[in-house]
C-alpha positions as CSV (number, residue, x, y, z in Angstrom):
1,X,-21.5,7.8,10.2
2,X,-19.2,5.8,7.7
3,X,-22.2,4.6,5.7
4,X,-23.1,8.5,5.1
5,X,-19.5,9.4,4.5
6,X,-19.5,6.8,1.3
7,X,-23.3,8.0,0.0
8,X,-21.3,11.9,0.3
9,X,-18.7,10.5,-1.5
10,X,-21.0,8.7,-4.5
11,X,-23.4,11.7,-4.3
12,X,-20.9,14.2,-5.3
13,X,-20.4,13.3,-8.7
14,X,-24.7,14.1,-9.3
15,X,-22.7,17.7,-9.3
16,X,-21.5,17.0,-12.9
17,X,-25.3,17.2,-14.0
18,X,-24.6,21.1,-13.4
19,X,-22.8,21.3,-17.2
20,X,-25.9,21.0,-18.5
21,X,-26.4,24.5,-17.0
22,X,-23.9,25.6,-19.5
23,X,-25.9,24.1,-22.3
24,X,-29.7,25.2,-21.4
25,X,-30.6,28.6,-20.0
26,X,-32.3,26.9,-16.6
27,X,-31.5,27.9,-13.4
28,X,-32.7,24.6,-11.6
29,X,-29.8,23.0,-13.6
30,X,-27.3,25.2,-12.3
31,X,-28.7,24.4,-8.9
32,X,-26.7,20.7,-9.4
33,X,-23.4,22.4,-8.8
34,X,-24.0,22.1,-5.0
35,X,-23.6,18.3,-4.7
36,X,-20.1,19.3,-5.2
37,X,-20.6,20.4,-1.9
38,X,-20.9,16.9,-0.2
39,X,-17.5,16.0,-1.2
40,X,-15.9,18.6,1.6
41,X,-17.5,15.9,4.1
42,X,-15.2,13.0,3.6
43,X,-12.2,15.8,4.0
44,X,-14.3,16.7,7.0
45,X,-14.1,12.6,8.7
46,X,-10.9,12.1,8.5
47,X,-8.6,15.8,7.7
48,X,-5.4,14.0,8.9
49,X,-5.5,11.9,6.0
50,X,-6.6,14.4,3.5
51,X,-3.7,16.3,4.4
52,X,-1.2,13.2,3.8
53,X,-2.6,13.7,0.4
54,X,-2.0,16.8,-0.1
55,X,1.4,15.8,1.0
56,X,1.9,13.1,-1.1
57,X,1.2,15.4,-4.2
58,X,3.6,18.3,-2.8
59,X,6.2,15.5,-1.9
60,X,6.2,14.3,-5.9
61,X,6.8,17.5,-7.1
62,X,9.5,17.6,-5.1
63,X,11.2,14.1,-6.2
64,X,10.4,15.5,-9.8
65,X,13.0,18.3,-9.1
66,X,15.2,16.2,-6.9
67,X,15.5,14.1,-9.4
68,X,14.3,14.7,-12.7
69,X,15.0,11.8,-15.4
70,X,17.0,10.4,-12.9
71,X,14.7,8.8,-11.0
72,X,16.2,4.5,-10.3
73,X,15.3,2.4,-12.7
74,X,14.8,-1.5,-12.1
75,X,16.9,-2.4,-15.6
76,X,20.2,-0.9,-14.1
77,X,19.2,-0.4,-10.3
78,X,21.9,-2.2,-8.2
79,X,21.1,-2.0,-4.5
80,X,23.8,-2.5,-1.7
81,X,21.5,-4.9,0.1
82,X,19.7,-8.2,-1.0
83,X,16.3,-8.8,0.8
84,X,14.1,-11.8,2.1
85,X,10.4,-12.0,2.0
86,X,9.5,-10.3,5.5
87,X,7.2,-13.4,6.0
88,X,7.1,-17.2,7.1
89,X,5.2,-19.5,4.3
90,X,4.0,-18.5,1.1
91,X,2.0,-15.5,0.3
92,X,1.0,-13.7,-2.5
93,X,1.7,-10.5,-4.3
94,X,-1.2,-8.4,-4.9
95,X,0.3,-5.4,-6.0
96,X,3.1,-4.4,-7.4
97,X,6.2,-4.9,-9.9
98,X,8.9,-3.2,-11.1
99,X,6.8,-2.4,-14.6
100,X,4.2,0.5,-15.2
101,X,1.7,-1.7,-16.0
102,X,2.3,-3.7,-12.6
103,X,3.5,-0.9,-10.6
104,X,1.7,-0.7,-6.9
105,X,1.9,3.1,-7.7
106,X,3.7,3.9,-10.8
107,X,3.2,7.7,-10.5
108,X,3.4,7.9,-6.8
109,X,7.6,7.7,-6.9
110,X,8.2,6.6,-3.3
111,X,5.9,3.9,-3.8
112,X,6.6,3.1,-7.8
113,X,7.9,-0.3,-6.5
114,X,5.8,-0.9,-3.3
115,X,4.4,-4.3,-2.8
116,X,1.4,-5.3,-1.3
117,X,1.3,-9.1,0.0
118,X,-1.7,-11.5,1.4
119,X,-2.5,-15.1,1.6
120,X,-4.5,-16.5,-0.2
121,X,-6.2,-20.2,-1.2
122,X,-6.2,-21.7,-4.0
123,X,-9.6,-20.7,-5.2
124,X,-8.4,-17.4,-4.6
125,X,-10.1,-16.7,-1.5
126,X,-8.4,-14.4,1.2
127,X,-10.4,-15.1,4.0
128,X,-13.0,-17.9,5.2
129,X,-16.4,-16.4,7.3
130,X,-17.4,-13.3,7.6
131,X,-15.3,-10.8,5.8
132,X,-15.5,-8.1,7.9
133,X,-13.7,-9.7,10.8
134,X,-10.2,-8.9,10.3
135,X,-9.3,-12.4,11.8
136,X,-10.6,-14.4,9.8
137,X,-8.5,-13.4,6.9
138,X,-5.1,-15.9,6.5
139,X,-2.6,-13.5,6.9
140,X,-4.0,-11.8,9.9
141,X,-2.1,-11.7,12.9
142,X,1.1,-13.4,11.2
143,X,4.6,-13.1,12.1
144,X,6.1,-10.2,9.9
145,X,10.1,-10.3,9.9
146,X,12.6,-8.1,9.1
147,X,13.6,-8.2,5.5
148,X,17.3,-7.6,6.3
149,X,19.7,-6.1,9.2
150,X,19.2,-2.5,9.9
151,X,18.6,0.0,12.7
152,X,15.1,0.9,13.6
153,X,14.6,4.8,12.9
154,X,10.9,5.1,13.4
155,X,7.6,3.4,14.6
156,X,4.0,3.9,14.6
157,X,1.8,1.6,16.9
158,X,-1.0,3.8,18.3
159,X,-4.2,3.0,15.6
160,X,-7.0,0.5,15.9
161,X,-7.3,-1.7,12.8
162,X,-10.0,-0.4,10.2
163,X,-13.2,-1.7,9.7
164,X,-13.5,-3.8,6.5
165,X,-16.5,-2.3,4.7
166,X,-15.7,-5.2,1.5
167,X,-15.7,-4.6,-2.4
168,X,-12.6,-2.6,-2.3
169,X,-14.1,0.2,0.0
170,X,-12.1,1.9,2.5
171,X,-12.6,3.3,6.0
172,X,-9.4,4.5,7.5
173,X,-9.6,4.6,11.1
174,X,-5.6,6.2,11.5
175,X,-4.8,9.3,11.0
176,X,-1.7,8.3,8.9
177,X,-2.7,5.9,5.4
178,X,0.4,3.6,6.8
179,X,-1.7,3.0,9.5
180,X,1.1,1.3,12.6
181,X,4.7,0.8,11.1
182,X,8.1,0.1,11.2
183,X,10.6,2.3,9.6
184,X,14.3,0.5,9.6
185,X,17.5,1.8,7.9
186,X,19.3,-1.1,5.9
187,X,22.0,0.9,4.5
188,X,23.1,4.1,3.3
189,X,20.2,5.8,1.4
190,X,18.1,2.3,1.8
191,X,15.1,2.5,4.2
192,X,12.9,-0.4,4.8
193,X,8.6,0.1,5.1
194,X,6.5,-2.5,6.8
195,X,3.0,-1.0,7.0
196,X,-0.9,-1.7,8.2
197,X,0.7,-3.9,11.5
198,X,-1.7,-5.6,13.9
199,X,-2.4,-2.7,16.6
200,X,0.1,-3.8,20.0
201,X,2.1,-6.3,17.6
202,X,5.1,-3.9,17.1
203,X,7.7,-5.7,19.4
204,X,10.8,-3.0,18.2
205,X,12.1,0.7,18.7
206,X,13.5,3.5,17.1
207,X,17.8,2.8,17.8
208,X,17.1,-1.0,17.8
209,X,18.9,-3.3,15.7
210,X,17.8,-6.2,14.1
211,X,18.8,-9.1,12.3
212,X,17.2,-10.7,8.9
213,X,14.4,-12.7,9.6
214,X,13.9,-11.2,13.2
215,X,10.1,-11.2,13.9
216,X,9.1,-7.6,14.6
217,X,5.7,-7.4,14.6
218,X,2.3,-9.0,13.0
219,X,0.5,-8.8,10.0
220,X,-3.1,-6.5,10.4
221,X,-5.3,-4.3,8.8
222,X,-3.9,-0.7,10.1
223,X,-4.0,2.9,7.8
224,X,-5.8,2.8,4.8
225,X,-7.0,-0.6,3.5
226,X,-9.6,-2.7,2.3
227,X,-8.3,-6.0,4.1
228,X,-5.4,-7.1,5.8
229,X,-2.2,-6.9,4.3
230,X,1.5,-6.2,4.5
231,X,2.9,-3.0,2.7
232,X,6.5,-3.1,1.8
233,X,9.1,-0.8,0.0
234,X,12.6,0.4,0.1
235,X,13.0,4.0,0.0
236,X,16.2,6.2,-0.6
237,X,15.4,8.5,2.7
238,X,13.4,8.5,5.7
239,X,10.6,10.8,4.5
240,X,7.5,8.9,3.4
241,X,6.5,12.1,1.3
242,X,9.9,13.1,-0.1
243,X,11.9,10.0,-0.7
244,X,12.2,8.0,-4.0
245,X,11.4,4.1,-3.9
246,X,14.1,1.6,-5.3
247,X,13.5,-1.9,-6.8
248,X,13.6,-4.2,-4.5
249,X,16.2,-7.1,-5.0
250,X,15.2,-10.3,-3.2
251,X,17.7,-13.2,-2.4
252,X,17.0,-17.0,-2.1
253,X,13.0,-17.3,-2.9
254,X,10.9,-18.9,-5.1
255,X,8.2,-17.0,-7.3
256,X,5.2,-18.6,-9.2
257,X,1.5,-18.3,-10.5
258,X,-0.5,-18.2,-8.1
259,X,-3.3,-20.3,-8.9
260,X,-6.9,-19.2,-8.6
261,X,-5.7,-15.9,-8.4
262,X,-8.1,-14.5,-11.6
263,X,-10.9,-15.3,-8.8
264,X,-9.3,-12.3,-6.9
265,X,-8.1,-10.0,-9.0
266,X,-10.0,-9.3,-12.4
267,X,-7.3,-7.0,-13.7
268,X,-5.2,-8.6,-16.4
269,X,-1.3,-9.8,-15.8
270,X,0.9,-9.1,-18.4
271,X,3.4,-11.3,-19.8
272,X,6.6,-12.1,-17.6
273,X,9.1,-9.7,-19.3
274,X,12.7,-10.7,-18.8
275,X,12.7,-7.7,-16.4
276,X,10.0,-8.6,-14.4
277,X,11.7,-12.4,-13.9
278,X,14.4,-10.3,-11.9
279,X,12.4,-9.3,-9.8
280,X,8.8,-10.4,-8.1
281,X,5.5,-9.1,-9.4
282,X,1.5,-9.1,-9.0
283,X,0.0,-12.1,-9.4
284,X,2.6,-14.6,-7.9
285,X,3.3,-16.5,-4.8
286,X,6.4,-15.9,-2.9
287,X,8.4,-18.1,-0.3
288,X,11.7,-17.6,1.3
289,X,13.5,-21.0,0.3
């Protein structure tokens, strides 16, 4: 069913032939509007998640107002709480940086300074075998720690992991993109995300309270993704949709190249700014010293 999902989703765009209906008096042409059609079926497989989009675009209309030009920067951003790497070992940042051009999400404000992390080798490789089982990729089914002290406010832990389809494609088997999570309250106005967990590896509640470096669950492919990884931000409130994400300020860790990372990831990293050497960004491995 998935494999017919993703020919819907490629099929569609045959719709754009239909302009040339515009152009030449021929009703055949016009006929090519209808692929358009096959794009309601991807809506149709999963409608839980096209609705968190939907969401997601109302909720940054809403920040825009909240907020306006006001929105936290990273070059005067001065959080009440200093984080470690929710991780044992060294892992590397995929996504993200406090910079538009590394940004996770620049123009999705909750997650403007998300980060996405993985292991990987140093050929760049994030898995060894078969890449479609989830296990076999390094950071799956590792310890993930709390990144500070805080109170648990929500958690997710109901979804199977998703099936890795490879090259970047997705197949979320969740009805929520976070997939199984762990929502924890740091300080005033600071909210902790730790998303895509291991299905049965959440080992915390809402009204528990945990301690920096507490292991609260384990690292798995959960929500929508391409391959295991751990999703984490700070947010300014407990809505996902709503909220505004601050820049997160990390505390006693190294950051570095990482090497063979080209292999997996074409896209170009800029230049080190003396911003981005505050803070951690794609394209480096990471360690809690």
């Amino acid at each position: 069913m998935r494999r017919f999902v993703l020919f819907c989703e490629k099929i569609q765009y045959v719709g754009l032939l239909g302009l040339l209906s515009l152009i030449f008096d021929n009703k055949l042409l016009g006929l090519l509007w209808l692929f358009w059609l096959f794009g309601f079926i991807p809506i149709f497989y999963n409608p839980a998640v096209f609705l968190q989009s939907l969401k997601q675009l109302g909720g940054m209309m809403i920040v825009l107002i909240r907020y306006g030009s006001r929105i936290p920067g990273a070059e005067h951003y001065n959080g009440s709480v200093k984080y470690s790497l929710p991780f044992h070992g060294t892992w590397t940042v995929v996504n993200g940086g406090v910079e538009k051009a590394t940004s996770h999400s620049w123009g999705i404000q909750t997650q403007r300074y998300a980060y996405d992390f993985l292991i990987l080798d140093e050929e760049g490789h994030s898995f060894s075998g078969n890449r479609t089982n989830p296990e076999n990729y390094y950071c799956y089914g590792k310890e993930i720690l709390a990144p500070a002290d805080g109170e648990v406010v929500e958690v997710k832990d109901k979804y199977p992991d998703s099936v890795i389809l490879g090259n970047g494609q997705v197949d979320c088997a969740a009805k929520d993109i976070r997939g199984n999570y762990i929502l924890i309250r740091h300080a005033d106005k600071e909210y902790g995300l730790l998303a895509h967990l291991k299905p049965g590896s959440i080992r915390v509640k809402p009204g528990d309270i945990v301690k920096r470096g507490q292991h609260i669950a384990d690292c798995g492919n959960s929500g929508y993704t391409s391959e295991p990884h751990l999703h984490f931000h700070v947010q300014d409130g407990r809505s996902f949709f709503i909220s505004v994400g601050l820049p997160i300020q990390f505390t006693d860790i190294t950051a570095h190249s990482a090497p063979g990372y080209a292999s997996y990831d074409s896209r170009t990293i800029p230049p080190v700014s003396a911003l981005n050497k505050r803070f951690i960004m794609r394209g480096q491995n990471v360690a809690n010293i």
